[in-house]
C-alpha positions in Angstrom: -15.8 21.3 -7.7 -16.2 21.5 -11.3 -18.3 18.3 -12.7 -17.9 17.5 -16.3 -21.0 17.0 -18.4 -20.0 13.6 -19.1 -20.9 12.5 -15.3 -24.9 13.1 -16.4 -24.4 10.9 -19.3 -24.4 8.2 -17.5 -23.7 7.4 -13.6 -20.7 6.2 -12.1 -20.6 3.1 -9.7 -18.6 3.6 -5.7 -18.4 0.6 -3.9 -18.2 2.1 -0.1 -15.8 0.0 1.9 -15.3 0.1 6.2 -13.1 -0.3 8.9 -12.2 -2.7 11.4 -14.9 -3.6 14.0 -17.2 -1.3 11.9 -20.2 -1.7 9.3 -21.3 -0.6 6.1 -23.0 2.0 8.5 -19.6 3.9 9.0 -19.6 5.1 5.8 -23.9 5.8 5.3 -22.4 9.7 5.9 -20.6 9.5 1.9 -23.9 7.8 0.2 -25.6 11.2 1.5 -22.5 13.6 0.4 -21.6 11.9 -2.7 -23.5 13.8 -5.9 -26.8 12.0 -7.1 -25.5 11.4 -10.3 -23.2 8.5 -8.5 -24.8 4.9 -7.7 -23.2 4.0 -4.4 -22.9 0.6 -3.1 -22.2 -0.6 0.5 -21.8 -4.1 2.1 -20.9 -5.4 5.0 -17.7 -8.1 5.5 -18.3 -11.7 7.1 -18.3 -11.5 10.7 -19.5 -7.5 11.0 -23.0 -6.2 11.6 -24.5 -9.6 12.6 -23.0 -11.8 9.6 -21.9 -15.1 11.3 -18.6 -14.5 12.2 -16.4 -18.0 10.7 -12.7 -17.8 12.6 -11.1 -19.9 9.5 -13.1 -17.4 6.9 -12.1 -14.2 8.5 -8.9 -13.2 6.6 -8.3 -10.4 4.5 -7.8 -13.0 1.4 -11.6 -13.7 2.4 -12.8 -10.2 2.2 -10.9 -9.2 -0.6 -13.3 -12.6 -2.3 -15.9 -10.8 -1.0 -15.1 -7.6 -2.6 -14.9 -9.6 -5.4 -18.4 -11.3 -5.4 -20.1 -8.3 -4.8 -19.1 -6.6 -7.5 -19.7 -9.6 -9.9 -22.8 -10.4 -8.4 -24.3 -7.4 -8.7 -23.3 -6.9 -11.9 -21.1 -3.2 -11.0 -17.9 -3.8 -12.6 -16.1 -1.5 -13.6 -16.4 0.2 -10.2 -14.6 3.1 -8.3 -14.0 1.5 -4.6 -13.6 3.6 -2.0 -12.0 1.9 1.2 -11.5 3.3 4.5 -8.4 1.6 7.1 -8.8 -2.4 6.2 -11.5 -1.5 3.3 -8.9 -0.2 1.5 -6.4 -2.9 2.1 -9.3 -5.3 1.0 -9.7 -3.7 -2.1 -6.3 -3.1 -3.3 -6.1 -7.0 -2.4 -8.7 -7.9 -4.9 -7.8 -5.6 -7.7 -4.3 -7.4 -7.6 -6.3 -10.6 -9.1 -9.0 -8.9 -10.6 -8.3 -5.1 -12.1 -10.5 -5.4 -14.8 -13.3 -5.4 -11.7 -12.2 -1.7 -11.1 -12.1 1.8 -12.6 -10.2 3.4 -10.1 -9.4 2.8 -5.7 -9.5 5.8 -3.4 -8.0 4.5 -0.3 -8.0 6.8 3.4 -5.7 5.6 6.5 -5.0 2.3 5.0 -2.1 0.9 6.3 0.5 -0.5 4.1 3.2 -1.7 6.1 2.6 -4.8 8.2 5.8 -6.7 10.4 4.8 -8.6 12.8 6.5 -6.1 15.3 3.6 -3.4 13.5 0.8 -6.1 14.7 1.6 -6.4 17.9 1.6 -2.7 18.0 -1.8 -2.9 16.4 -3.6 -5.8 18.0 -2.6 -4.3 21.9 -5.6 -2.2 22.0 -7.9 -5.6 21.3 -8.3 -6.2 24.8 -11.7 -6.3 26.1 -11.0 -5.9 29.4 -9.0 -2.7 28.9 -11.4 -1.6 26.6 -14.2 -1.6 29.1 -12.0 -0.1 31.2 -11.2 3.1 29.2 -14.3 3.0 26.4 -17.0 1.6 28.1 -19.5 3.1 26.1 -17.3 2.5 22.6 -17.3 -0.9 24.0 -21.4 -1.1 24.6 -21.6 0.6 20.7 -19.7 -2.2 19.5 -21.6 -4.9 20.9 -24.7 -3.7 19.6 -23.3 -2.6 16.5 -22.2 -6.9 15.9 -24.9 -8.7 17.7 -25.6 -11.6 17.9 -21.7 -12.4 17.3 -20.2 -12.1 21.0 -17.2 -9.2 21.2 -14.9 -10.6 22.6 -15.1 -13.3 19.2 -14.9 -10.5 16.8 -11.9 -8.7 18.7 -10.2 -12.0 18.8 -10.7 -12.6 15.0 -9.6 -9.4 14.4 -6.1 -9.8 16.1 -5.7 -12.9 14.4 -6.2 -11.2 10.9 -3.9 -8.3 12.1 -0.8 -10.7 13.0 -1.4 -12.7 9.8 -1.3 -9.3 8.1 2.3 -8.9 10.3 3.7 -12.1 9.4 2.6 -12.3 5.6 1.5 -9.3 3.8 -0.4 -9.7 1.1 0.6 -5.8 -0.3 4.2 -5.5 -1.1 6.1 -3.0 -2.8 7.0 -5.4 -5.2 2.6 -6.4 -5.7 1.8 -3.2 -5.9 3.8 -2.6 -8.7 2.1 -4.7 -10.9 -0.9 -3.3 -10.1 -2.0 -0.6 -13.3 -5.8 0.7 -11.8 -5.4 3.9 -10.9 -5.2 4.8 -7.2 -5.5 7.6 -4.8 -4.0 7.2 -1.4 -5.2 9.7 0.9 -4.0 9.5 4.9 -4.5 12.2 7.6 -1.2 14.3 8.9 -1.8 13.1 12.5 -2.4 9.5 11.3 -0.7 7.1 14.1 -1.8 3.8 12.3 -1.4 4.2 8.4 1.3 6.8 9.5 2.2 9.2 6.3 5.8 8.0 5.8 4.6 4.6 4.8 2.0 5.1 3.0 3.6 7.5 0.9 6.5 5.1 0.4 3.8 2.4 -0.6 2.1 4.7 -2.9 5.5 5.5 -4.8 5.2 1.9 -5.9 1.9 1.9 -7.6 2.3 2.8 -10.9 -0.9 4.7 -11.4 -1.4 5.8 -8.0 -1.7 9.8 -6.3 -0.7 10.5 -2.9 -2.3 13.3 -0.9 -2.1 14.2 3.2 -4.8 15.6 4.7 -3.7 18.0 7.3 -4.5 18.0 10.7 -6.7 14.8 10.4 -6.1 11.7 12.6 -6.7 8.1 11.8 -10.4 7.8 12.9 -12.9 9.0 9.7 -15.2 10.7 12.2 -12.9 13.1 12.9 -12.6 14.1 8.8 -13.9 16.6 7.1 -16.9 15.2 5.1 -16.6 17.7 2.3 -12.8 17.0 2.0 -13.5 13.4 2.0 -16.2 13.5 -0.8 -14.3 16.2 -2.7 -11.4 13.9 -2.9 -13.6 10.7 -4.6 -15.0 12.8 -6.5 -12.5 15.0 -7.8 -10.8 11.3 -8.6 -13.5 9.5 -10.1 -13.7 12.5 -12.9 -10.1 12.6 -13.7 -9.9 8.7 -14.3 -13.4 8.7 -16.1 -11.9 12.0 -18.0 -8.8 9.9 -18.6 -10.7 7.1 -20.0 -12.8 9.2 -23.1 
């Protein structure tokens, strides 16, 4: 990939955002791909990796605040975010109240269209019992991964944020067209959950926004290719900083 000279001038902020029933960890692999001229910044949300895990506080309004307060606290804005699945739902959500926190949004198997019919779809795999059943060990991860918070607390929490998603979405054609930070919304060709119909119908609505499939590349980001992934961010980033001289 060609880099402009501009990107040694001075570096360029990512704010790495993960999954559901993930961590900041999930995305550690980008921190190490992305070039070293990029600062890149990582958090965990409320209720993940150990944080205490508040039913009432665990919404996506809540982690889009989050977003939010990172970035002001750290002082990063502008920033390019970088969400993965509910990361990038979180961040489109906080840019619709506060663009001027971002430069640009790269978003990867974020799903877009939420009924509850779509939740219910969603939230049937949040069983722990049927999850020990067929993952055991993806179940044993994941209880490591969020101690002290007990599982079966998280998964519950997690449903609960889903079917709010179903009944009242926060990202609407209508929102999104307000929305003038640039996007890029990337989703895999064998994507089940973001599924490449909607998101490129959702993308059509952003006014600044790019749409790209990635071919045969399911939902889960372990199964895409790193130097794809980091390609596209980059490739991004550059055109909107380019853009922007």
């Amino acid at each position: 990939m060609r880099v402009s000279r501009h990107y040694f001038a001075m570096k360029h902020t990512i704010l790495l955002l993960h999954g559901a029933l993930a961590t900041e960890a999930q995305l550690k692999f980008l921190t190490r791909e992305l070039p070293p001229f990029y600062e890149v910044h990582s958090f965990s949300f409320g209720g993940h990796g150990g944080r205490p895990l508040v039913a009432s506080e665990f919404t996506m309004r809540q982690f889009a605040q989050e977003v939010k307060q990172f970035i002001m606290k750290n002082d990063l804005a502008p920033v390019h975010a970088f969400g993965y699945s509910l990361g990038g739902y979180a961040a489109l959500t906080a840019a619709l109240t506060a663009p001027e926190l971002f430069s640009s949004i790269t978003t990867l198997g974020t799903k877009l269209d939420w009924s509850p019919a779509l939740a219910a779809l969603e939230t049937r795999w949040l069983n722990l019992e049927k999850m020990q059943e067929k993952v055991p060990e993806f179940v044993a991860k994941l209880e490591q991964l969020h101690a002290p918070t007990p599982l079966p607390d998280l998964l519950a929490a997690t449903a609960a944020l889903l079917r709010s998603l179903g009944e009242s979405p926060l990202l609407t054609p209508e929102t999104l067209g307000t929305l003038e930070v640039p996007v890029q919304v990337l989703v895999g060709e064998l994507d089940k959950t973001a599924d490449v119909d909607a998101s490129r119908y959702f993308a059509d609505h952003l006014p600044r926004a790019t749409f790209e499939i990635i071919m045969n590349t399911p939902h889960p980001i372990e199964k895409v290719n790193p130097d794809l992934l980091t390609n596209r961010i980059a490739r991004f980033v550059e055109a909107v900083q380019e853009d922007m001289v």
